[in-house]
C-alpha positions in Angstrom: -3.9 34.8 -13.0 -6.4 32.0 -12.5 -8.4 30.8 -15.7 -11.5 29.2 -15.6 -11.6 25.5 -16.9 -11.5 23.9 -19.9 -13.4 21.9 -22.2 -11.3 18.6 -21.7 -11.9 19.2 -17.7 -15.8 19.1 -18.6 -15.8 16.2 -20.7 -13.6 14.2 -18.3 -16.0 14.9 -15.6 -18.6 14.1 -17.6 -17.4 10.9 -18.7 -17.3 10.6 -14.4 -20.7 11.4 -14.1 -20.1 14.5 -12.4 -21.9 17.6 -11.8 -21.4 20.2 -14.6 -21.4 22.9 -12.6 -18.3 21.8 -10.3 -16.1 21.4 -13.7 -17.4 24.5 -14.9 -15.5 26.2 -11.7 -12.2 24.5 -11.6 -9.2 27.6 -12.3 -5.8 26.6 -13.5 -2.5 28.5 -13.7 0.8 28.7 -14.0 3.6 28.4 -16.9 2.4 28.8 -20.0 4.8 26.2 -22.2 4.5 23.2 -20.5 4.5 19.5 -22.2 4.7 21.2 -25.1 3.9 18.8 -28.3 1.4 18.6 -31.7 -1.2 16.5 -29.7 -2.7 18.9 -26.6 -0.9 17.4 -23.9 -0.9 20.1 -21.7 -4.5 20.3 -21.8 -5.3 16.4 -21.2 -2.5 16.6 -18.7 -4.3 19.2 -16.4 -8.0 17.7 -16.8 -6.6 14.8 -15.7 -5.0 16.2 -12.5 -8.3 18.1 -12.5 -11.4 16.0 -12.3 -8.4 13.6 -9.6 -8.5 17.2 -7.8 -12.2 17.4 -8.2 -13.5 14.3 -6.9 -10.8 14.4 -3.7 -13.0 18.0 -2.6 -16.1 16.2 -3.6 -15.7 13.3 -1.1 -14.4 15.7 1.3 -18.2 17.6 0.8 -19.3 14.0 0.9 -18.0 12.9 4.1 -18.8 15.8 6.3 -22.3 16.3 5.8 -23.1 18.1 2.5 -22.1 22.0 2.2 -19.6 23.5 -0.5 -17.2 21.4 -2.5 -13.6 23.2 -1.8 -12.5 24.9 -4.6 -9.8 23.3 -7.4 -7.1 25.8 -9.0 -4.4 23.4 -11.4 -1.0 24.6 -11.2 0.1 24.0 -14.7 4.1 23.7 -13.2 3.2 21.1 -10.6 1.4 19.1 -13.6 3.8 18.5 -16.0 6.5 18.2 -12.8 4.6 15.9 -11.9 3.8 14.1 -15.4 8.3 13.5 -15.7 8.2 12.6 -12.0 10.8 9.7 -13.1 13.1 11.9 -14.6 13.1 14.0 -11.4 13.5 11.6 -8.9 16.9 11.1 -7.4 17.5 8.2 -4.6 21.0 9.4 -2.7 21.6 11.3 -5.8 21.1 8.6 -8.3 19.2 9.2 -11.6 16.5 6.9 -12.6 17.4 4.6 -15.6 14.5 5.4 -18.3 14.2 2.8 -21.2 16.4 -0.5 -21.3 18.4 -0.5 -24.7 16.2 -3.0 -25.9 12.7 -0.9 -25.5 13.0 1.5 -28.6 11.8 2.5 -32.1 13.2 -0.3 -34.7 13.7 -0.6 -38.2 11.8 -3.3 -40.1 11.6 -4.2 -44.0 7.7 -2.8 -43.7 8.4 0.3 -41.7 8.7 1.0 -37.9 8.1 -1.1 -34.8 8.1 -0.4 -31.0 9.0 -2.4 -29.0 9.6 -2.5 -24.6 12.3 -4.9 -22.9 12.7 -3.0 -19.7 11.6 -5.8 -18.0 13.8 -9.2 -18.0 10.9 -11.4 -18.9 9.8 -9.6 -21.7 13.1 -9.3 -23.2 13.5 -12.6 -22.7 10.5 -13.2 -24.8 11.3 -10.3 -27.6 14.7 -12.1 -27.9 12.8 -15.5 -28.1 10.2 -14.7 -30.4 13.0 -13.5 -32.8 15.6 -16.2 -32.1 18.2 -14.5 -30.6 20.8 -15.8 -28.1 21.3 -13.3 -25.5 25.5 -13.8 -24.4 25.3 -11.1 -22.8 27.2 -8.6 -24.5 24.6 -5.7 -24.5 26.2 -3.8 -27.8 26.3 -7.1 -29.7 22.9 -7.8 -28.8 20.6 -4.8 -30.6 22.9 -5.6 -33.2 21.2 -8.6 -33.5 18.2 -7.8 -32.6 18.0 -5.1 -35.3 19.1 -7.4 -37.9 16.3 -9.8 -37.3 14.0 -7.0 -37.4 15.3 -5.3 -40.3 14.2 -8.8 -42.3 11.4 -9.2 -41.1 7.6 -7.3 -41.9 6.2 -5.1 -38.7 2.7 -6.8 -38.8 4.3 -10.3 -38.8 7.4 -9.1 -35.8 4.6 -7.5 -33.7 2.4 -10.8 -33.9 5.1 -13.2 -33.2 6.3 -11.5 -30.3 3.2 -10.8 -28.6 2.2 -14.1 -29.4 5.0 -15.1 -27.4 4.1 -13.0 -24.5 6.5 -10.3 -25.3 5.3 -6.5 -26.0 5.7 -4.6 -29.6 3.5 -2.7 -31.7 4.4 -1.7 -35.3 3.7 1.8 -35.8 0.4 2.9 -37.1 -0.7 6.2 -38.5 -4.2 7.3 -36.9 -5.6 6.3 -39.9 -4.7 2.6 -40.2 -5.4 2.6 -36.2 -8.7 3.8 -37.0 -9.6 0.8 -39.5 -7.5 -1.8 -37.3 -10.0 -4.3 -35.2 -8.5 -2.8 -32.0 -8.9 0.6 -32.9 -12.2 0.1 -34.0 -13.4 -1.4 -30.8 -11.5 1.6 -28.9 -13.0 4.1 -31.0 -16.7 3.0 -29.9 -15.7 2.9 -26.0 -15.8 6.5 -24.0 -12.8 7.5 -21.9 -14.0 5.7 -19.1 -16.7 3.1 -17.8 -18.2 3.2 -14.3 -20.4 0.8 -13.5 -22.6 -1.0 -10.6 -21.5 -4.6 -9.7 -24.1 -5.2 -7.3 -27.0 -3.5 -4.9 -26.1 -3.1 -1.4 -27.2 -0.5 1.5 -24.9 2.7 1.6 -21.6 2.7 3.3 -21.6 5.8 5.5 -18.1 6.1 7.1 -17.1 8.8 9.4 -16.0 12.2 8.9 -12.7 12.4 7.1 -10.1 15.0 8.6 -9.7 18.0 7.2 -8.7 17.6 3.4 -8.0 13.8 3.7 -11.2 12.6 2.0 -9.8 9.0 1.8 -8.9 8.8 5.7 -10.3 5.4 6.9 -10.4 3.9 3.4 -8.2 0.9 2.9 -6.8 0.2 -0.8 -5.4 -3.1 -1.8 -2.9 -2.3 -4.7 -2.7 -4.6 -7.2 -1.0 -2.5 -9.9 2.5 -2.2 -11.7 4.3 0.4 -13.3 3.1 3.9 -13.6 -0.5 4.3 -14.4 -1.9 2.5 -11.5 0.3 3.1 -8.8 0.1 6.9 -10.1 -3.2 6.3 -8.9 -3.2 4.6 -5.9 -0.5 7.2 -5.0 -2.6 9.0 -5.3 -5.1 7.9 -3.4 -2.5 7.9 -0.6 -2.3 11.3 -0.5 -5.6 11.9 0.2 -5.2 9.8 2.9 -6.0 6.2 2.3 -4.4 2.9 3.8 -2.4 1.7 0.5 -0.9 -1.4 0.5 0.3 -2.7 -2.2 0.8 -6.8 -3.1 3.6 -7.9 -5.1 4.3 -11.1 -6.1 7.7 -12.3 -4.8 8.5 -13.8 -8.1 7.8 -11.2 -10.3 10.7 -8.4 -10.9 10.1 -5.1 -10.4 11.9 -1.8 -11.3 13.2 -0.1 -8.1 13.1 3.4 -10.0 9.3 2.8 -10.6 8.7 1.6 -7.3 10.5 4.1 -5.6 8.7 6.8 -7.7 5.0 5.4 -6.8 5.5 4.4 -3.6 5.0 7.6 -1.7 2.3 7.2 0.7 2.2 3.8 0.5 3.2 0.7 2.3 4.5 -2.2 0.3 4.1 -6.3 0.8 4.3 -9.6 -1.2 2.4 -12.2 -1.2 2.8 -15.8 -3.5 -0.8 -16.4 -4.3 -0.3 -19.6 -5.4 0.5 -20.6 -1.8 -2.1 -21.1 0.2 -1.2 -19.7 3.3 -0.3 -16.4 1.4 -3.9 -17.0 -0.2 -5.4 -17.1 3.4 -3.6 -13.7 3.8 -4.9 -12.4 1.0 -8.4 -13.1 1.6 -8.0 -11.6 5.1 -6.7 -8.5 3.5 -9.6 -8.5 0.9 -12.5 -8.9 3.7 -11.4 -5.8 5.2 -10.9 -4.2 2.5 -13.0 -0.6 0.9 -11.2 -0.4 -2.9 -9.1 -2.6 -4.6 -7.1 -1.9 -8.2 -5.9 -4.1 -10.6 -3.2 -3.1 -13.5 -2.7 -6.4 -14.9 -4.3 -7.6 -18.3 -7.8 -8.3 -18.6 -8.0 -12.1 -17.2 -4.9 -12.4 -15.7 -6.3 -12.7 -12.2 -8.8 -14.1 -13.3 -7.3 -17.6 -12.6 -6.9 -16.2 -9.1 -10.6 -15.6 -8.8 -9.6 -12.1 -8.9 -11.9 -10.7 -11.4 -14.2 -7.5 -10.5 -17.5 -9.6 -10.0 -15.6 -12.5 -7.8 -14.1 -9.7 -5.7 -17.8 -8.5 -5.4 -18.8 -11.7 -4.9 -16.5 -11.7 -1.9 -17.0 -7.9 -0.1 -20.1 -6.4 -0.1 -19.9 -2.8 -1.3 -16.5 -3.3 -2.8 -15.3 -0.8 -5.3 -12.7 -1.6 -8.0 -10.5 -0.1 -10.2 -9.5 -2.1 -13.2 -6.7 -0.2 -15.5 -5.1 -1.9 -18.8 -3.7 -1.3 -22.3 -6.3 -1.9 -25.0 -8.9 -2.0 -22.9 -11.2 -5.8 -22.0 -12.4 -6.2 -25.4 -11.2 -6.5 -29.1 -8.7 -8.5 -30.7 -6.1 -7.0 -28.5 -8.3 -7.5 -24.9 -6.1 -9.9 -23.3 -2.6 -8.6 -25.0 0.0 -6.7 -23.0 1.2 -2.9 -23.6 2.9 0.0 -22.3 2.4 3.7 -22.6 5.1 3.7 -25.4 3.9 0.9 -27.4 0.1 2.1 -26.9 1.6 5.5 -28.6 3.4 3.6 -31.8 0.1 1.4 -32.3 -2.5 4.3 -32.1 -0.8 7.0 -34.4 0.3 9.0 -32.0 4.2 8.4 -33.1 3.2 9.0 -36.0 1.7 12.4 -35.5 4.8 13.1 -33.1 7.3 12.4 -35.6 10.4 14.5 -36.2 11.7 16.8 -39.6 13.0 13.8 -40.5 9.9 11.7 -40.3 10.9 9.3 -38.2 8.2 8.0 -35.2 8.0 10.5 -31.9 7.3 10.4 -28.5 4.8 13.0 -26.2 6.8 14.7 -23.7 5.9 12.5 -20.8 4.7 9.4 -20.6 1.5 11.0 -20.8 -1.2 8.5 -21.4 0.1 6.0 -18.1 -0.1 9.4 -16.3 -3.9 10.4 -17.8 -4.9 7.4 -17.4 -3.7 7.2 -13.5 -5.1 10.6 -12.1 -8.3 9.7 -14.1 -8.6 5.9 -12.2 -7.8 8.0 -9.0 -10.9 10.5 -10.1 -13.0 7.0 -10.5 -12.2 5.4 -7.6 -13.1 8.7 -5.2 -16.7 9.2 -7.2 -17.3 5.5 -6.9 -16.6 5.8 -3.3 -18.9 9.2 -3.1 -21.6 7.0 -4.5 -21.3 4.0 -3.0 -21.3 6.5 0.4 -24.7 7.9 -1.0 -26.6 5.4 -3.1 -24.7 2.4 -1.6 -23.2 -1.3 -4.0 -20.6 -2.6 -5.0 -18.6 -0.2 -8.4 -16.7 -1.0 -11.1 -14.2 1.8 -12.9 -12.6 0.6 -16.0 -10.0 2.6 -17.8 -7.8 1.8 -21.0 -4.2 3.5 -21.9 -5.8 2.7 -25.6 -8.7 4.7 -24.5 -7.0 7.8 -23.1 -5.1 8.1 -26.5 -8.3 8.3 -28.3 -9.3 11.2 -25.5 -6.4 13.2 -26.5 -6.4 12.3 -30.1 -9.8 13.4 -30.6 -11.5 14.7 -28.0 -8.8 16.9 -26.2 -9.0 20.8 -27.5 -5.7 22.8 -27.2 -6.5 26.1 -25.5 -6.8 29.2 -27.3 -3.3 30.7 -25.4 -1.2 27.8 -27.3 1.3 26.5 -24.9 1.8 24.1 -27.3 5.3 23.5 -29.6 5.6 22.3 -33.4 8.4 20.4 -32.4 7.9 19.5 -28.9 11.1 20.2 -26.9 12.3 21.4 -23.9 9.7 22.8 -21.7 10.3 26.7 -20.8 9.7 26.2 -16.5 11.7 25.7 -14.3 10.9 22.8 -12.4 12.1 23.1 -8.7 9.6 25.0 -7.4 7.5 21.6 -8.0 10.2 19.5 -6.5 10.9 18.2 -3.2 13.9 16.0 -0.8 13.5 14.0 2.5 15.0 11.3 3.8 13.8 7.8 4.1 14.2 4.0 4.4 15.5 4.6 0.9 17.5 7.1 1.7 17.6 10.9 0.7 14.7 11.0 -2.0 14.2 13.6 -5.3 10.6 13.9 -5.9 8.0 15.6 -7.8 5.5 17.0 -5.3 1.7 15.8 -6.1 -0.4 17.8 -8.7 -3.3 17.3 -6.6 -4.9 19.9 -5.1 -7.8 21.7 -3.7 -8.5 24.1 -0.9 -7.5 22.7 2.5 -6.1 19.5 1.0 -2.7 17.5 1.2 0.5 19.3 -0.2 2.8 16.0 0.2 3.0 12.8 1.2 2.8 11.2 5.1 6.1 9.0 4.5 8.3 8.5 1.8 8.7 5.3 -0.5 10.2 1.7 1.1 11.7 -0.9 -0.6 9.7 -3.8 -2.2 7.5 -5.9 0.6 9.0 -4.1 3.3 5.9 -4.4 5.3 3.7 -7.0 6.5 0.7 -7.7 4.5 -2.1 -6.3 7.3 -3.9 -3.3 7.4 -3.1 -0.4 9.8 -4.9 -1.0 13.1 
């Protein structure tokens, strides 16, 4: 049975600019007990997936002329399939490895703290902050570590190791996120920001094939992780030239590559070199969207930020994703889905019978946060199409939390769960295999849909800078 949509769908759209009357129409289906938890995640997990859905048909409207958006019905399995795609993806059989032993709740003398490690220079600066030796022995270690914790005050552990460059957040309730600098600043920001950069004639492109709205549209990939490459994967789906830039001194997580690489081609580039730079500006004059996932001002020193990159392509339209969003105290600090959840009172509300901090059933907010970018880029690209400039979308993991937190209704059916748990689905019908430069790849087919549109990626993930950093001819 296809419902109609729901309030969170409308007010995402909204907060896109959309028309009311396209949200109004959008039908979901499917299991009913799905990413079950206190907080509505179901709910912000399908408007999400939604308005990403919406704004693909859009564009495809868009690009052939006017006539009838194609119609948008959510499947409520393929969502939250898709919003675990990490635990579901297997590469030759191999399970993903989810959190490092060091990215966890802790014990302090004050109370709970968060903190994430899974990369080696941040637990090489969680380790420093706190004046550990690492020898090594893994066991050993968080014994150490949660000795030094369990002397030490959460406010004071979460400054010095941020201050250090590392990433923790002592657990907040909503409340004391709510009177906290950062939340304040949050709390007067909506979802989402989309903004004009500068004026310039309409960029008309050609008519996209049939459900690939993106075809012709060439995306420079500056992102990390999950939330941004969730959304420049999707973008790849829809048909767009993705090519994401890595640093080739930066470490990355094959499992998180290899999960947000479908579509996409991969390359690295040293942009402290200055032939790579050369490269990179080549890349950048030919480019139609470019999105950043790094924290507010670190490209900045590359003359990276959203006006320079302007500055540079006329009509240019950029996606700019981080953790607490480019403002407050907390504007330039680094943070992860998890962390973002312990700061903002979401742990809190998530807790367990026996009080201790929680977790949503996904890692919801990167996944939001990532189908909503996708949703900004396509109606920037509708408008820069129509009404011509260069855009600017801005989107927070701080500020989808506050989305769900307050702004998210659960639907009247429930589908929700007092404890969280085990969803009641069965996944497979959601999941796919095919081989690869990778090998034989488990993966969560794409969430996106609409009539007419993409049901899977053109190619499979490839390892890190496998390609050469050049567009498609």
């Amino acid at each position: 049975m296809i419902k109609r949509s729901t309030s969170a769908t409308e007010h995402a759209w909204a907060a896109l600019g959309g028309d009311p009357a396209l949200a109004a129409a959008v039908g979901h289906h499917g299991p009913p007990a799905v990413l079950a938890a206190r907080l509505p995640v179901r709910e912000a997990a399908r408007s999400a997936v939604a308005v990403a859905s919406l704004a693909a048909a859009e564009l495809v409207a868009a690009r052939r002329g006017g006539g009838p958006v194609p119609a948008v019905r959510v499947d409520d399995g393929a969502v939250a399939t898709a919003f675990v795609s990490e635990r579901h993806l297997r590469v030759e059989g191999r399970a993903a490895t989810a959190f490092a032993p060091l990215s966890r709740f802790w014990h302090t003398a004050t109370g709970p703290l968060r903190t994430h490690a899974n990369y080696p220079h941040h637990r090489a600066r969680l380790l420093a902050a706190l004046g550990v030796p690492d020898d090594g022995d893994e066991a050993a270690l968080t014994s150490r570590v949660a000795a030094a914790l369990a002397a030490r005050d959460a406010l004071g552990a979460e400054e010095d190791i941020c201050a250090a460059g590392g990433i923790a957040a002592a657990v907040r309730t909503p409340a004391e996120w709510a009177a906290h600098p950062q939340g304040a600043a949050v709390a007067r920001h909506p979802l989402l920001t989309l903004e004009r950069l500068a004026d310039g004639p309409p960029r008309r492109p050609a008519e996209a094939p049939a459900g690939r709205p993106a075809e012709g549209l060439r995306v420079l990939d500056l992102t990390r992780v999950t939330a941004g490459p969730v959304a420049t994967r999707t973008l790849a789906l829809l048909g767009a030239d993705v090519l994401r830039i890595d640093s080739p001194t930066l470490p990355e997580l094959p499992e998180a590559h290899d999960d947000t690489g479908f579509g996409k081609r991969s390359a690295t580039l040293d942009l402290a070199r200055a032939a790579d730079r050369a490269v990179f500006e080549e890349l950048l004059a030919a480019a139609d969207v470019v999105v950043t996932g790094y924290r507010p001002g670190a490209l900045d020193r590359h003359g990276l930020s959203p006006h320079a990159l302007a500055e540079r392509r006329p009509g240019l339209v950029v996606g700019q994703l981080s953790a607490w969003g480019a403002y407050g105290p907390w504007g330039g600090r680094r943070g992860f889905d998890s962390v973002v959840q312990a700061a903002c009172g979401i742990a809190v509300t998530e807790a367990g019978p026996d009080g201790l901090p929680g977790a949503l059933p996904a890692q919801a907010l990167d996944h939001c946060t990532g189908y909503l970018l996708a949703a900004a880029v396509l109606r920037a690209v509708t408008a820069s199409h129509t009404m011509g400039g260069a855009r600017l979308a801005r989107l927070a993991l701080a500020q989808t939390a506050a989305w769900l937190t307050r702004d998210v209704v659960p639907d009247e059916d429930g589908g929700g769960g007092e404890d969280g748990g085990v969803d009641a689905y069965e996944p497979a019908a959601w999941l796919a295999e095919r081989d690869g430069p990778r090998g034989r790849v488990r993966y969560a087919l794409p969430p996106v849909a609409f009539d007419g549109g993409p049901r899977d990626w053109d190619r499979p993930p490839k390892p890190l800078g496998a390609d050469a950093p050049a567009w498609k001819r």
